[in-house]
DRENDO-1510 file (C-alpha; in Angstrom, 1 decimal, always signed):
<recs>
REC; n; res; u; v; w
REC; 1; UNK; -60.4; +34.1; +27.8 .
REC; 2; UNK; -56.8; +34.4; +26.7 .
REC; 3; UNK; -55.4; +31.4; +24.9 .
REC; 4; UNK; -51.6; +30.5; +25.5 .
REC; 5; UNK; -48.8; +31.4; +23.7 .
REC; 6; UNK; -47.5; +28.9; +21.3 .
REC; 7; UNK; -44.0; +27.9; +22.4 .
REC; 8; UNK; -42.1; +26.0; +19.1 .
REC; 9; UNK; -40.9; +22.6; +20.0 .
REC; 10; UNK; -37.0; +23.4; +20.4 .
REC; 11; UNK; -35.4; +21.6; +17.0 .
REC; 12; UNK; -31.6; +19.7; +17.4 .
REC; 13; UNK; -29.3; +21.5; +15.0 .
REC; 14; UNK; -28.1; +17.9; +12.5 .
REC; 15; UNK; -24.3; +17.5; +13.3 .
REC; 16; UNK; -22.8; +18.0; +10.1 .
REC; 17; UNK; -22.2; +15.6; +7.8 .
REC; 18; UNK; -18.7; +13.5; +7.9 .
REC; 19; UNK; -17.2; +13.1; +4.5 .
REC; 20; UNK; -16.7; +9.4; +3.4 .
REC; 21; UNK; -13.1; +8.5; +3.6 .
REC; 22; UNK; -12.0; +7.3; +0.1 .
REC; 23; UNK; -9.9; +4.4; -0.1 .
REC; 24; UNK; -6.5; +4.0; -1.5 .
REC; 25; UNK; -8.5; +2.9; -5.1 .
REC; 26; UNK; -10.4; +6.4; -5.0 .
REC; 27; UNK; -6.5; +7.7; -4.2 .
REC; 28; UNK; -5.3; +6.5; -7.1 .
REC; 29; UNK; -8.4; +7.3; -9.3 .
REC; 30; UNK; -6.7; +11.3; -9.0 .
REC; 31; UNK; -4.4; +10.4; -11.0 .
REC; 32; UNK; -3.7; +13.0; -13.9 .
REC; 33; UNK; -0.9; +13.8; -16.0 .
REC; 34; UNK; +1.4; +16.4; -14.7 .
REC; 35; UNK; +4.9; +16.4; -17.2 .
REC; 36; UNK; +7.4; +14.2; -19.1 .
REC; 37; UNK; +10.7; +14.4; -19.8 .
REC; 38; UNK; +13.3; +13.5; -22.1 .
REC; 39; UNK; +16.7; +13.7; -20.0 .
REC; 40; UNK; +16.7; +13.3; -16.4 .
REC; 41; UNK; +18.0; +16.8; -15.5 .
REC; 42; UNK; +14.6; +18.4; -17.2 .
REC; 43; UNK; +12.8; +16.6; -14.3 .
REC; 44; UNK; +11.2; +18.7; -11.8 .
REC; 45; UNK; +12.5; +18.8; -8.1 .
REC; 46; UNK; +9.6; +17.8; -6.1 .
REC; 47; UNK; +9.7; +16.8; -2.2 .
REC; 48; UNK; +6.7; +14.5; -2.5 .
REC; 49; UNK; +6.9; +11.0; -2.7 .
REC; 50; UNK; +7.5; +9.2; -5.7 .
REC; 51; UNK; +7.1; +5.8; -6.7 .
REC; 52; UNK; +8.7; +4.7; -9.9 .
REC; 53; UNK; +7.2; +1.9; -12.5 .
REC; 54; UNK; +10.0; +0.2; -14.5 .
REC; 55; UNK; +9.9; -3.4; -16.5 .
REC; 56; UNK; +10.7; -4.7; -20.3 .
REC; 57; UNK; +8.7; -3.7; -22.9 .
REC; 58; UNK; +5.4; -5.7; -23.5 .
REC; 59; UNK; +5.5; -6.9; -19.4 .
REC; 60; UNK; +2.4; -5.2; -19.0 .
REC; 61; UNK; +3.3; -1.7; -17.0 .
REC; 62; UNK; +1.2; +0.5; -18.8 .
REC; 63; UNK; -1.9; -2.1; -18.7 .
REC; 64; UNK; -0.7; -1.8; -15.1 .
REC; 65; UNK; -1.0; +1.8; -14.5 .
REC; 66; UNK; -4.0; +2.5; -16.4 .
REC; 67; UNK; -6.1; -0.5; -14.5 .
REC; 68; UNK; -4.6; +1.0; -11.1 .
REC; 69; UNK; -5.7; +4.4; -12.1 .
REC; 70; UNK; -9.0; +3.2; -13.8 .
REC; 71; UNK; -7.9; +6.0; -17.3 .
REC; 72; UNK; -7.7; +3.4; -19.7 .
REC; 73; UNK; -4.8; +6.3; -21.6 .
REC; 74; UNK; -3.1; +7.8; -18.7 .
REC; 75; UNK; +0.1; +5.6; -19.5 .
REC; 76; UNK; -0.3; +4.8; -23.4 .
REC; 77; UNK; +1.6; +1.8; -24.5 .
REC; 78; UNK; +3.7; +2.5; -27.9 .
REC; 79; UNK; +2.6; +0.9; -31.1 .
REC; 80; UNK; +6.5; +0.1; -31.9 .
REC; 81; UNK; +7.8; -1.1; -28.4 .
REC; 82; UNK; +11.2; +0.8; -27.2 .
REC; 83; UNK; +10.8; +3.5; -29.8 .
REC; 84; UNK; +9.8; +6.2; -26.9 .
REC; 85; UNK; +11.9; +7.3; -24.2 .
REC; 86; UNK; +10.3; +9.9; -22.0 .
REC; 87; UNK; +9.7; +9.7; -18.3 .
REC; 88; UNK; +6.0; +11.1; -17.6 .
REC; 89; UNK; +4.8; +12.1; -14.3 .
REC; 90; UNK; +1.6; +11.4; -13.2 .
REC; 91; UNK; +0.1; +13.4; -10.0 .
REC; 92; UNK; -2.0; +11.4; -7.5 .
REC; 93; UNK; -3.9; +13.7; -4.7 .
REC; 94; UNK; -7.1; +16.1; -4.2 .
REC; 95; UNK; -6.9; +18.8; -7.3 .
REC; 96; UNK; -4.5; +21.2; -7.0 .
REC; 97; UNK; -2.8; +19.2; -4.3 .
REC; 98; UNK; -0.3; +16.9; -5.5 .
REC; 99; UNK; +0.9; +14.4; -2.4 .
REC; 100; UNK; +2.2; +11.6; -4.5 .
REC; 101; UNK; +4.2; +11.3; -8.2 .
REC; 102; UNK; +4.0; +8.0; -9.9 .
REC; 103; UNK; +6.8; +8.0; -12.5 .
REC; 104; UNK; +5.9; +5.8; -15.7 .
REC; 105; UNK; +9.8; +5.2; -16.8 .
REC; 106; UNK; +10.5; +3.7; -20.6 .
REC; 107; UNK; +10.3; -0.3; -21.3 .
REC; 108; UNK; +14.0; -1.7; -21.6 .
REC; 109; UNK; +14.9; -4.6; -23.8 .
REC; 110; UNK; +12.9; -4.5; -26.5 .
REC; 111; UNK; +15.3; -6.2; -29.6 .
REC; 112; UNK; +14.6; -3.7; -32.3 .
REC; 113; UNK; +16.1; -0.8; -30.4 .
REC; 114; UNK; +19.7; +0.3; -31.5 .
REC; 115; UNK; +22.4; -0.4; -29.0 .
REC; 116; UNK; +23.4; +3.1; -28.4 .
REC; 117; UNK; +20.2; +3.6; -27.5 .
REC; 118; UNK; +19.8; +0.9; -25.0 .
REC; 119; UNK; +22.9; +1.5; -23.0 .
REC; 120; UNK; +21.7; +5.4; -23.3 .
REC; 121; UNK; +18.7; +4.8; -22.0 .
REC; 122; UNK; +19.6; +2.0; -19.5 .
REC; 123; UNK; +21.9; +4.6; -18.0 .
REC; 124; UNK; +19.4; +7.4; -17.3 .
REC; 125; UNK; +17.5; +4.9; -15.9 .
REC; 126; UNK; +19.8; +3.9; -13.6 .
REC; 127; UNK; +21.0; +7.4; -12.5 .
REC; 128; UNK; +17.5; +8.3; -12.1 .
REC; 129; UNK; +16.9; +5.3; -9.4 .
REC; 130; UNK; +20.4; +5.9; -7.7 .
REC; 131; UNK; +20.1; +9.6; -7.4 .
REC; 132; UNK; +16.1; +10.5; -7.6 .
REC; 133; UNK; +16.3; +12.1; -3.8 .
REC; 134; UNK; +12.2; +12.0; -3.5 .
REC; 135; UNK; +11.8; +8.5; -5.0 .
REC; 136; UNK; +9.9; +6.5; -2.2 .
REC; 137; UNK; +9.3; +2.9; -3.9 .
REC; 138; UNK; +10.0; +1.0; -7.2 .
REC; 139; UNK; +7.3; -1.5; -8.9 .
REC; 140; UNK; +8.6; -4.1; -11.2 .
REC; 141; UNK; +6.9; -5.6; -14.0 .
REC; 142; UNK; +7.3; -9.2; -14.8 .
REC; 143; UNK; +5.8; -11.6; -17.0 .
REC; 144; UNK; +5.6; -14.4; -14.9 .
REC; 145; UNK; +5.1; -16.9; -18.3 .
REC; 146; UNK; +9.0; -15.8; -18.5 .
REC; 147; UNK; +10.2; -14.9; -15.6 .
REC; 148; UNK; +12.9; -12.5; -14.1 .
REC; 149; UNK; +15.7; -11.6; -17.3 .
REC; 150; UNK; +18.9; -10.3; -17.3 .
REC; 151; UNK; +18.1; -7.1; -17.6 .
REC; 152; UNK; +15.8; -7.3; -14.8 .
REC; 153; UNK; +18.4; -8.7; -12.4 .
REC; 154; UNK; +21.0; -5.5; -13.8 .
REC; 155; UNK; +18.1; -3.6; -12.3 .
REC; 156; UNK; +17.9; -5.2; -9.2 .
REC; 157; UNK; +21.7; -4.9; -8.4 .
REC; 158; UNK; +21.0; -1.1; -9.3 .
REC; 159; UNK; +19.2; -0.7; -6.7 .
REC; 160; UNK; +19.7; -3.3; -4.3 .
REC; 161; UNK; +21.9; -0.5; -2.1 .
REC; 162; UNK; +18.5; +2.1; -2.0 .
REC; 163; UNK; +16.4; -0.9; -1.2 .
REC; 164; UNK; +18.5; -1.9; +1.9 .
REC; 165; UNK; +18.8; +1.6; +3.0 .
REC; 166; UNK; +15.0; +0.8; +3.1 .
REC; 167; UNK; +13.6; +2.3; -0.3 .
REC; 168; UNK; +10.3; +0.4; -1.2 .
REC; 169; UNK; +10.2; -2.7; -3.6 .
REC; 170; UNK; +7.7; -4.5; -5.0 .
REC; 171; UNK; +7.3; -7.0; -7.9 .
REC; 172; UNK; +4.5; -7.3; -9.7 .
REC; 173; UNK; +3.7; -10.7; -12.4 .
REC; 174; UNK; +1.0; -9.3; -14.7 .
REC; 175; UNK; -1.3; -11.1; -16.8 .
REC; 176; UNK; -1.5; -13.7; -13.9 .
REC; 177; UNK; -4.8; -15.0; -16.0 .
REC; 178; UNK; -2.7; -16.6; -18.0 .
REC; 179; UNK; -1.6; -19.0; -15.6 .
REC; 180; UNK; -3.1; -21.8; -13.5 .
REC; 181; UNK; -3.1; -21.5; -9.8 .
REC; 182; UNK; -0.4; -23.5; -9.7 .
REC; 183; UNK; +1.8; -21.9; -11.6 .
REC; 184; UNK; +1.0; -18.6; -10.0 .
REC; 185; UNK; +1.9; -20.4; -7.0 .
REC; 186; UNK; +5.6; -21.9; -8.3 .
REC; 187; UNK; +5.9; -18.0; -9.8 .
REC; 188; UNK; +5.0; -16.7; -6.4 .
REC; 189; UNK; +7.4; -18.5; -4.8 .
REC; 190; UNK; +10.7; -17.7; -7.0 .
REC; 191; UNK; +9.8; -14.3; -7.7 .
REC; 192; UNK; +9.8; -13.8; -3.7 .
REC; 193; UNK; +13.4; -15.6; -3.8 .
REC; 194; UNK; +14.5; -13.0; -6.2 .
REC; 195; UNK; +12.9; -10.0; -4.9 .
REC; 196; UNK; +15.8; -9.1; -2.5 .
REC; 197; UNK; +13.2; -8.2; +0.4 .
REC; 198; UNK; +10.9; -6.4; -1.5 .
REC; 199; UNK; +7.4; -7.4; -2.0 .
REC; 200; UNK; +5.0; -10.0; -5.0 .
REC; 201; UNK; +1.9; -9.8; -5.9 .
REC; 202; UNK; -0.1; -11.5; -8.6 .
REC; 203; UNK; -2.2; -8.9; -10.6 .
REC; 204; UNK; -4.2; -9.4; -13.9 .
REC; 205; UNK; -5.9; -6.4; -15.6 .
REC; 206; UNK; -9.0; -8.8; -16.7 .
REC; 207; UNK; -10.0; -10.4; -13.8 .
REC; 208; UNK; -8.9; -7.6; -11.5 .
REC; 209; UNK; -6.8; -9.7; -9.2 .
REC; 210; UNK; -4.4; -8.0; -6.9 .
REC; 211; UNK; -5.8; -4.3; -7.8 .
REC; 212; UNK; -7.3; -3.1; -4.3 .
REC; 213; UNK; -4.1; -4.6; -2.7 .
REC; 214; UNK; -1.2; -3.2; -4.6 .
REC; 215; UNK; -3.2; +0.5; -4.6 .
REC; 216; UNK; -3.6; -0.1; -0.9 .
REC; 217; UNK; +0.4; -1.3; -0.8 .
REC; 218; UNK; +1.5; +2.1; -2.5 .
REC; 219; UNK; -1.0; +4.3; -0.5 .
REC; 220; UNK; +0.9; +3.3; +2.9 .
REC; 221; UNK; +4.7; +3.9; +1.3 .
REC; 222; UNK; +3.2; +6.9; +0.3 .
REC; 223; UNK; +1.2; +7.8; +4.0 .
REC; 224; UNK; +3.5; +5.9; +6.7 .
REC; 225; UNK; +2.0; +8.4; +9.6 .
REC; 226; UNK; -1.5; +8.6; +8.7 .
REC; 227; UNK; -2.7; +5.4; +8.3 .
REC; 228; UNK; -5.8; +6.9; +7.1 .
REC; 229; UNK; -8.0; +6.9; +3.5 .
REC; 230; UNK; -7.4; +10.3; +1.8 .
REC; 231; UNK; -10.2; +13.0; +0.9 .
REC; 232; UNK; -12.3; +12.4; -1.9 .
REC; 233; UNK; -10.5; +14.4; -4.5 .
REC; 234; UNK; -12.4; +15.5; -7.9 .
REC; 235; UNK; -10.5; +14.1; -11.3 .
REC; 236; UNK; -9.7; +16.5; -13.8 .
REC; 237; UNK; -8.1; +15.7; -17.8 .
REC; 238; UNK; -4.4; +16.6; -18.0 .
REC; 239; UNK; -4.2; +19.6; -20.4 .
REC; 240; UNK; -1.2; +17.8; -22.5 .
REC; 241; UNK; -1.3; +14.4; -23.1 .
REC; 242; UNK; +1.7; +12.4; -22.0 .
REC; 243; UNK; +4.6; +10.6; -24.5 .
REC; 244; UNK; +3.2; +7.4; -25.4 .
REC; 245; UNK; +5.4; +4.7; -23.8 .
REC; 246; UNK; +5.6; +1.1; -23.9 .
REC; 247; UNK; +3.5; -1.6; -22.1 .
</recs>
């Protein structure tokens, strides 16, 4: 008696997997240093976006960028405030693919720093945020336990033409800790008044407040027709180290 063949069970192929969309934190966790520059024609040319970080020395910016980032030295803050004045680029985006820039600009107003210097340097700034063609958005540091300065509001008449022509804004009061909810409330409030259309957010570096939304804020300037997490991207330590600047 013959026995029957065996016929194998017919096995489902497993659909392949789908990658995990990152969100705009794992975006900016890509960051990497990418060059710096001491005048603003040594810049590169790039055609991706670029969002600029400006504010006085001590406000907090390179706190800022490093918490954003999660590299606690990606944007070093300067031993002797207003004593460095490079502009270092930072790359965000999947390695080897760079789809953002963040541009970590020098502190302004620190008292120690020689006149010359300050109107020097508060003139490159400025050409750099009339005349950058790629910049896509500028984030301002404030202390909100002082407030808006004078220098700040110079800044803001700077660039109060780009910003109506629809370039990005958005203010951000560090070390919000420091303040009852209250007073981030009244700060809230008059920073929005003085903003000039542009956005506020409340963000402290300790308690992690405002972190997920101002990453999320910068991916969509950044990604206006997607509306989509990017890929996972690897991270990679920059082969130079960038020009310490202030916080």
């Amino acid at each position: 008696m013959s026995s029957s063949p065996r016929v194998s069970p017919t096995s489902t192929p497993a659909a392949p997997a789908t990658p995990a969309a990152v969100t705009p934190m794992g975006w900016m966790h890509t960051a990497r240093f990418l060059t710096t520059a001491a005048q603003l024609h040594h810049l590169p040319e790039m055609d991706t976006p670029e969002i600029a970080f400006v504010g006085r020395s001590n406000a907090g910016k390179s706190t800022c960028i490093n918490t954003l980032t999660q590299k606690k030295q990606l944007a070093f803050a300067s031993k002797k405030p207003g004593r460095t004045q490079h502009i270092n680029l930072f790359a965000l985006g999947k390695q080897g693919i760079t789809d953002t820039v963040l541009a970590d600009l020098p502190g302004y107003g620190y008292a120690a720093v020689a006149k010359m210097d300050k109107l020097r340097w508060q003139q490159v700034m400025a050409n750099y945020l009339v005349s950058r063609e790629n910049l896509t958005g500028i984030v301002m540091m404030c202390d909100p336990r002082h407030g808006l300065t004078e220098l700040d509001d110079i800044l803001l008449e700077v660039i109060r033409p780009r910003v109506e022509e629809g370039l990005k804004f958005l203010i951000i009061l560090t070390k919000a800790d420091k303040l009852t909810r209250a007073e981030q409330a009244k700060a809230l409030s008059i920073a929005r008044l003085q903003a000039g259309g542009g956005e506020v957010k409340l963000f402290s570096a300790l308690k992690k407040q405002g972190v997920d939304e101002v990453a999320k804020l910068l991916w969509d300037w950044t990604h206006p027709a997607t509306g989509m997490a990017p890929a996972p991207a690897p991270t990679a330590p920059p082969e130079e180290e960038p020009e310490a600047l202030d916080e």
